[in-house]
C-alpha positions as CSV (number, residue, x, y, z in Angstrom):
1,X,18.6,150.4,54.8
2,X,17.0,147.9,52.8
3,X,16.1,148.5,48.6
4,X,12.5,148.5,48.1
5,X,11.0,145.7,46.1
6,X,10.5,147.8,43.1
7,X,13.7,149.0,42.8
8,X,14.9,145.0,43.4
9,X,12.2,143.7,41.0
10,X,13.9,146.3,38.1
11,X,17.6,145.3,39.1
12,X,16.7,141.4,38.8
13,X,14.8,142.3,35.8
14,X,17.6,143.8,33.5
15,X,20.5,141.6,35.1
16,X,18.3,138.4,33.8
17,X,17.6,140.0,30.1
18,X,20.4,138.8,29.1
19,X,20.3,135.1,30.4
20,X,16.8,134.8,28.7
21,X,18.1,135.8,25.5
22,X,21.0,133.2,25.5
23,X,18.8,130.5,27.1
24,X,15.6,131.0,25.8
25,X,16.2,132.6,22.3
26,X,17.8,129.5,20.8
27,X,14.9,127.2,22.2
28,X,12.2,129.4,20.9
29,X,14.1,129.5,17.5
30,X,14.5,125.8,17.4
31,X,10.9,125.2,18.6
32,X,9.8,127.5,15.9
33,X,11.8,125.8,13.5
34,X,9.9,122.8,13.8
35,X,6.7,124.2,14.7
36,X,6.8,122.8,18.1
37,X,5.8,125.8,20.1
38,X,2.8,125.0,22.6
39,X,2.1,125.5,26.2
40,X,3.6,122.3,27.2
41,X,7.2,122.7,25.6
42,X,7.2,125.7,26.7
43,X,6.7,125.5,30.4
44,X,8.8,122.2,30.3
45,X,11.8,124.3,28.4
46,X,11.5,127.2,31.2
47,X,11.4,124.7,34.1
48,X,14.9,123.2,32.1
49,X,16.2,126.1,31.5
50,X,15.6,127.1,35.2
51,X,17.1,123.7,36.7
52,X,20.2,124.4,35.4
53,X,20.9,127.9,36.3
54,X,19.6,126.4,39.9
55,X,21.6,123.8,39.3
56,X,25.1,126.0,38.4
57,X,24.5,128.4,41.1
58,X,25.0,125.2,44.0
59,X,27.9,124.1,42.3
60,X,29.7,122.8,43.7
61,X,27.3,122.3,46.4
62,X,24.3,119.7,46.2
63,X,20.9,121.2,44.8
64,X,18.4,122.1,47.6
65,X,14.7,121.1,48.0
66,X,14.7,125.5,48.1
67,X,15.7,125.8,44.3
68,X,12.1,123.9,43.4
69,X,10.9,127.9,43.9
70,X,13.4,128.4,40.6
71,X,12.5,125.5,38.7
72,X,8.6,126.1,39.3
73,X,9.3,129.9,38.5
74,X,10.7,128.9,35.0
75,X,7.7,126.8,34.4
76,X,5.4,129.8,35.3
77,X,7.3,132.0,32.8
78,X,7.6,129.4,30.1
79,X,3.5,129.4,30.5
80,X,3.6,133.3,30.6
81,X,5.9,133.4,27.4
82,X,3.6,131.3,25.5
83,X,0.5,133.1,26.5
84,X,2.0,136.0,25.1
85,X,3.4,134.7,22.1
86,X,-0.1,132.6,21.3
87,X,-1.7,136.1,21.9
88,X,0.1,138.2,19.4
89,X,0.9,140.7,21.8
């Protein structure tokens, strides 16, 4: 019996809370900090950010042409971030 994608969507989403707050916190407070917060450092800060955890999850193992889904989902929600955040929501 398989989890629905609902139920998967809220696991991934509360197990990765915390990684975004490590990661991502001290990038938005030292972009802020010197008032570089735009759309382009922050899709190129979540594709980083997202390379690496790709990157430590194949260790010790070579990185796969497959983990390009992570990196490009880290760029996507460095865009989202910044949306938000430009917004003022």
């Amino acid at each position: 019996m398989s989890a629905s994608p609902w139920a998967m969507a809220v696991l991934l989403y509360f197990s990765s809370l915390p990684i975004v707050f490590i990661l991502g916190g001290p990038l938005f407070m030292a972009f802020r900090y010197f008032h570089l917060i735009r759309w382009w450092s922050a899709t190129a800060s979540g594709l980083v950010v997202c390379a690496l955890i790709a990157a430590y999850l194949r260790h010790p193992g070579p990185v796969q042409p497959s983990d390009l889904l992570y990196v490009l989902t880290g760029a996507c929600t460095g865009l989202a971030f910044w949306a938000i955040w430009r917004r003022g929501c």
